[in-house]
Each structure stands twice: as C-alpha cells, then as structure tokens.
VEXPA-418938 format. One record per residue (C-alpha): residue in one letter; z, x, y. Coordinates in steps of 0.02 Angstrom, whole numbers, padded with zeros to 5 digits, always signed. Each point is the difference from the previous one (the first is absolute). Layout:
BEGIN
aZXY ...
END
This chain:
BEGIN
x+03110-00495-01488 x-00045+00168-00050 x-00107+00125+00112 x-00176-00033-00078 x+00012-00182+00048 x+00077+00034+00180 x-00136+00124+00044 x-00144-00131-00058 x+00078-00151+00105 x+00000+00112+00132 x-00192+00067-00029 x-00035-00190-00005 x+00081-00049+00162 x-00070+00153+00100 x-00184-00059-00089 x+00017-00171+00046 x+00002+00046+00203 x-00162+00107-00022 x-00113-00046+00149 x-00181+00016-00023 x-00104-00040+00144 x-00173-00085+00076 x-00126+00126+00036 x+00020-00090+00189 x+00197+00042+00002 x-00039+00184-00071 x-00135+00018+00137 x+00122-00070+00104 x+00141+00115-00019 x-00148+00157+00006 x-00041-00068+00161 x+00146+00008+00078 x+00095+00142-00078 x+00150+00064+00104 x-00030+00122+00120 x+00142+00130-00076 x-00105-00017-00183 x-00174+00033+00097 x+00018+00190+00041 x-00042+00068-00181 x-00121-00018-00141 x+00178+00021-00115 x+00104-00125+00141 x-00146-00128-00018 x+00032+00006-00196 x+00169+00001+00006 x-00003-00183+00068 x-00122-00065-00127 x+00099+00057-00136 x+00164-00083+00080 x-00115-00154+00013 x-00073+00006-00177 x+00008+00090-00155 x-00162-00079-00056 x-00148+00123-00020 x-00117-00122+00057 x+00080-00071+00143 x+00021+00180+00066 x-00167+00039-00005 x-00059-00156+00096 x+00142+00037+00132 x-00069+00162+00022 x-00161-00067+00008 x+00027-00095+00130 x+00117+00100+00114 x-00139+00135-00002 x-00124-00141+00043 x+00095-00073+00131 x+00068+00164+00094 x-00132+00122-00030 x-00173-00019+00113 x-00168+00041-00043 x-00070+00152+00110 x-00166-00064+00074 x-00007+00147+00117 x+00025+00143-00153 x-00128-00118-00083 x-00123-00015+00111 x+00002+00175+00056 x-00002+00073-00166 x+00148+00105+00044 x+00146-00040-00126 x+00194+00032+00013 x+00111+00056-00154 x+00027-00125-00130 x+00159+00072-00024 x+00116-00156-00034 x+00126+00070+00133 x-00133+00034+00134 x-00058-00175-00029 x+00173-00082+00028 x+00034+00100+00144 x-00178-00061+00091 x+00007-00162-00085 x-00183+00009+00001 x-00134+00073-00150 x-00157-00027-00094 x-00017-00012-00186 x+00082+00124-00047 x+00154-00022+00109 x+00023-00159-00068 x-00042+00052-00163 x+00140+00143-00009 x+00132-00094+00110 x+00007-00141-00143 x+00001+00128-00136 x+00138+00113+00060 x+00116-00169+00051 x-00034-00046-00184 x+00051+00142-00086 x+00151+00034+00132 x+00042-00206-00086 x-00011+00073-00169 x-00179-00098-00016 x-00151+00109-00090 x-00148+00004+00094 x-00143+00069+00029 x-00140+00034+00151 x-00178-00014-00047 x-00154+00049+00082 x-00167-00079-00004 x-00144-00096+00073 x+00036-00170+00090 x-00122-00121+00060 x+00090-00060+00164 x-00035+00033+00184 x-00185-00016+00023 x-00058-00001-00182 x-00154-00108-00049 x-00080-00011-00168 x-00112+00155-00026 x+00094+00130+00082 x+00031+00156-00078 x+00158+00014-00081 x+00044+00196-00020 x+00162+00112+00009 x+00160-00074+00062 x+00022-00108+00177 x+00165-00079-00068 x+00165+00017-00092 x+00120-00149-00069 x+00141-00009-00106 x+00063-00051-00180 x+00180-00038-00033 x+00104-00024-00204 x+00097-00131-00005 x-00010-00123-00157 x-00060+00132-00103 x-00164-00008+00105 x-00094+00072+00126 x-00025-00107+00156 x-00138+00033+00129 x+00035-00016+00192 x-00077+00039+00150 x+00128-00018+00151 x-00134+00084+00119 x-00110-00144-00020 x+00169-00137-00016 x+00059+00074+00185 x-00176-00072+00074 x-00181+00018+00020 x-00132+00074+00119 x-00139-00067+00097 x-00153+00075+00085 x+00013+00023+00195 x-00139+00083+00081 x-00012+00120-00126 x+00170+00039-00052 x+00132-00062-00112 x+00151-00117+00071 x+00127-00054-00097 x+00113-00137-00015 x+00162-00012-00100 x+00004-00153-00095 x+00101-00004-00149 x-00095-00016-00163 x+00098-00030-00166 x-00141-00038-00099 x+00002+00223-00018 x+00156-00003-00097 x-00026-00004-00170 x-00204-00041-00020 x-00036-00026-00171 x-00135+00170-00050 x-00126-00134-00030 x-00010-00058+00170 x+00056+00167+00088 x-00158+00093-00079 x-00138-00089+00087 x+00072+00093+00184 x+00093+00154-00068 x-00081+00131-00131 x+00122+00146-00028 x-00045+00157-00003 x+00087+00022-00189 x-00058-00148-00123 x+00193-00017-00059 x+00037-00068+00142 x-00111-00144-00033 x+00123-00078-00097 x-00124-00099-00100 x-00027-00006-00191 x-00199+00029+00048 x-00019+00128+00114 x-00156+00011+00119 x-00114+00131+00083 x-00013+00034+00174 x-00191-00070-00024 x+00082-00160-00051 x+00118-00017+00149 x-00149+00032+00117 x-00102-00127-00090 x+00160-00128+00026 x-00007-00156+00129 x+00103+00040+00138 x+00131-00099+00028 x+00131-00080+00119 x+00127+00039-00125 x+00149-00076+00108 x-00100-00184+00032 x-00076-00010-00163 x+00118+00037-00149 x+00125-00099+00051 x-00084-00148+00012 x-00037+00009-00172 x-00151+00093-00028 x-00009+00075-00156 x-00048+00185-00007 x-00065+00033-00163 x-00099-00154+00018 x-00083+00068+00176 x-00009+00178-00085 x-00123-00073-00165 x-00069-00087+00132 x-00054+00154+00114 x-00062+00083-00152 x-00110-00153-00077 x-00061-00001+00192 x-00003+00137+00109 x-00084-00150+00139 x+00170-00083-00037 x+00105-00047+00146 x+00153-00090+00020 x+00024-00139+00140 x+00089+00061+00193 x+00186-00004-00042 x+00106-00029+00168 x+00195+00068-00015 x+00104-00145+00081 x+00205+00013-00003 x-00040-00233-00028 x-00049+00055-00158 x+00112-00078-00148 x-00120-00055-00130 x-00093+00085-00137 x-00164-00016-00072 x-00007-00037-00183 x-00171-00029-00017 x-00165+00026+00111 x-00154+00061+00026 x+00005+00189+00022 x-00180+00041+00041 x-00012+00001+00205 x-00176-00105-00022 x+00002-00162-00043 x-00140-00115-00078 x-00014-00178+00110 x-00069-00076-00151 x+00136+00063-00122 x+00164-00064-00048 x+00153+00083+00031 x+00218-00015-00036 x+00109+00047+00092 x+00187-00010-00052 x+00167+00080+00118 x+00185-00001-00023 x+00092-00056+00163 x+00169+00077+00023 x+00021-00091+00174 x-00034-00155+00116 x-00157+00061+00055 x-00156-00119-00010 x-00138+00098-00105 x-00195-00030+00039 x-00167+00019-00022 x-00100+00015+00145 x-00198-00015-00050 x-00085+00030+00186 x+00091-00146+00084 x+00045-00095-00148 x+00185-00005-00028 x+00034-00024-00206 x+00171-00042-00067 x+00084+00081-00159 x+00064-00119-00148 x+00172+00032-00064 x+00016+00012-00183 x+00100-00132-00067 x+00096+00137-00124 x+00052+00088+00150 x-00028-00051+00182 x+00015+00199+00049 x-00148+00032-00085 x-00181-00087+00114 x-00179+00003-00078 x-00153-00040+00068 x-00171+00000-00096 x-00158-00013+00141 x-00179-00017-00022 x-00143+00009+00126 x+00049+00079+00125 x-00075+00042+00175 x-00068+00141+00051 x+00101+00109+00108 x+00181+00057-00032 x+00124-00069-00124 x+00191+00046+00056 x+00165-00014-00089 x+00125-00031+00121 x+00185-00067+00076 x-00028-00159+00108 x+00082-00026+00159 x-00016-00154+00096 x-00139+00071+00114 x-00059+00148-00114 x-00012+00079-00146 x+00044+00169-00026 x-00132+00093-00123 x+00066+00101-00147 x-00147+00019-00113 x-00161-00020+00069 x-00178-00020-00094 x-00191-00005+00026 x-00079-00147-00060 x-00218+00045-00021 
END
C-alpha cells in the first residue's frame, strides 16, 4: 500500500470521529467551562478550539459563554456613568453594557481565529414604543464569518432582559438563543446600524423607514413563525397595522404556518389557522370561554388546521391546554 493511500485511510478514519454538537451541548460546555480556561479572553478560546474546529460552532460557544458569565450593568446604566468596554476590563468585572459585551465577543472571536466585527447603531429595546425618536447610537451588536456569511448576534440582549422598577432599569439574566444568528430580515425591525452595510440585506433601508417600522417582540414572535417580510409590506400598506400580543413561553414547540397577522379581527369574517406541532402539547383556540379544537391533517398528523367563522366578540387566543388552563401564546381582538 503505497503512501498516498495510507495517508487517505487515515484522513478518513480521523473524519469519521468528527463530533459536531447540539446548540444545547455547545451552550452546555460554554456554561460550564473549566475554571483554569476562564482567566483569559485567549484561555477561553483555547478551549473552544480544542472542542471544535467548526467556525460556526465557535461562534455560538462564544456566544453563549459571554451570555452566560458576563452581567448586564444596571447601575452604569441607570446612572449614565459607563465603564471601559475594553474586553479585558469586562472579563475582569464580569459585568458591562453594550459595548462590553459587544467587544468581549469580538476579541474572543478573533483570539479563535473567527472574523468579526462590532457594530454600532440604534436598537429599539428597553422602553421603546412606536413613535419614539430614533437618533444617534444607544446600542452596539455583533456580526461573525463563518459559511462564507455574515451572521448577526446580539449576546447583550441573549444574556437577559430589563424591566421597569420605579423608574429604573433591573435586569434579569435569562438566556436567549433566539440572538444568535437572526436572519437581517427579522433583526432590522429592532436594530438599525449606524453604517447601512451592516444591514446585510439586498434592499437597504433609511433610518425614516426603521422609525416608521412596527415594533416588535423579536424573541416571541419570529420564532413562532411569523414571517418578516410579510409584517414589513404589511406596515408599509398600513401604517394603523398591528400585529396580535405575542407571549414568549419556554412550552412553546409548535409553529405557525398559517394565520391571521392583523392584531384586529372581524367577528363576522372567516379566518385559517394552520400550526406544525413538534411536541405532545394540546393546541387551542380559546374564543372568550369557548374552548375550539384543532383538526389533524390526514397527510400529516404534525401539521393541525382550523378554519372558524363567527366569532364572539372579545379576545381570540392561540394557546397550549393544560388540564385546568390554557396557557396563551398569541392573543387577538375580536370587534
């Protein structure tokens, strides 16, 4: 057997035990890095790499070590008084804003061989409501190469989310994949950056056009299935358009194929609704107090339909049933 052959049996073999991994057991292993590897911004690459070789694995490993370890500073925040971004000042405090988190993930990335990028820009998040102002720069995220492509991320917003007490921002870390790799179609509606390449889309828009945008839930809504280039003709046909109260639930295995997208429904109009159901979970309609079934298709019992017709005035709700409850999803106004 001469040495060509030898060396390509043995590139074979060493292919064939390859690991690639679940975004769970990558978050996983981010999570609970070993304490010798989490001193550094290079230590903390070093282990990815001996994990993975994968571009795109490494990124979302990164991703979420920085959302995991790194805490958002409410009192910076809410005091308008920020600490250096510096990626080595963050790890040392293990706490930032934006910008921390922003040039943490970009240094570990590049100390992994990864290109990446931070970007700066205009976010609708923490107390945004449709008709604010939407001037200079209150935010930074990331894009990382892999594939050839650019891939969007926000690990500030993936490490949690704020809410309003008495005044002043409090945080809670709650991890939130859904920031790791958002398609630009969806991303735009909550982040405009400040330079339109960032955009990543083939039709670039103004900062007029991002004000004039719905605001979002971008975390509850996309992955249900929402489609955002439908809601984004929509917004323009309408600028009255509204889109029904999406509710994030960590029940929620299903996806909606087809449904009404419009938050205002007609109780003399007809209306299908039509969800994929990756799990056990019983999926409803709840007019008012009227409980309403889905039908499985007989092509493929995954997929449930529904078609309903006068409805009653009130609320209509999309929904997991329990036996005493049911847990709203999607929920409508029924004039």
């Amino acid at each position: 057997m001469n040495l060509k052959l030898i060396c390509f049996f043995l590139f074979i073999s060493f292919s064939s035990f390859a690991q690639s991994y679940s975004n769970s057991q990558l978050d996983s292993i981010a999570k609970n890095i070993p304490e010798q590897y989490n001193v550094t911004t290079k230590s903390i690459a070093e282990y990815f790499k001996s994990i993975s070789s994968d571009k795109r694995e490494l990124s979302r490993m990164i991703f979420s070590w920085v959302a995991f370890h790194i805490k958002y500073d409410d009192e910076s925040f809410n005091n308008s008084i920020y600490k250096s971004p510096d990626a080595d000042s963050v790890l040392k405090e293990r706490v930032a804003v934006c910008a921390g988190y922003s040039s943490l993930f970009k240094v570990i990335c590049e100390q992994a061989g990864l290109e990446a990028v931070s970007i700066d820009g205009f976010a609708k998040g923490y107390g945004f409501k449709n008709g604010m102002p939407v001037n200079g720069i209150n935010h930074s995220w990331n894009a990382v190469k892999y594939d050839d492509n650019w891939h969007l991320i926000d690990v500030t917003w993936g490490s949690g989310f704020a809410d309003n007490v008495d005044g002043k921002a409090v945080s809670k870390s709650k991890f939130c994949d859904y920031f790791f790799d958002v398609k630009p179609s969806q991303f735009i509606f909550n982040h405009y950056p400040d330079s339109s390449q960032f955009q990543f889309l083939n039709k670039k828009i103004s900062r007029e056009q991002f004000k004039k945008l719905i605001y979002v839930d971008a975390r509850c809504l996309f992955p249900l299935g929402f489609n955002a280039d439908s809601i984004l003709v929509k917004s323009k046909l309408n600028l009255r358009f509204t889109l029904p109260d999406v509710f994030c639930s960590e029940n929620t295995h299903f996806e909606i194929n087809q449904a009404p997208y419009s938050n205002s429904l007609n109780s003399n109009s007809k209306y299908y609704f039509e969800i994929k159901n990756n799990s056990n979970n019983r999926i409803v309609l709840l007019n008012n107090q009227d409980l309403i079934e889905f039908e499985e298709q007989v092509h493929d019992q995954n997929i449930k339909s529904k078609s309903i017709e006068h409805l009653n005035r009130g609320h209509l709700y999309l929904g997991i049933a329990t036996d005493n409850s049911v847990e709203i999803i999607v929920s409508y106004s029924v004039l």
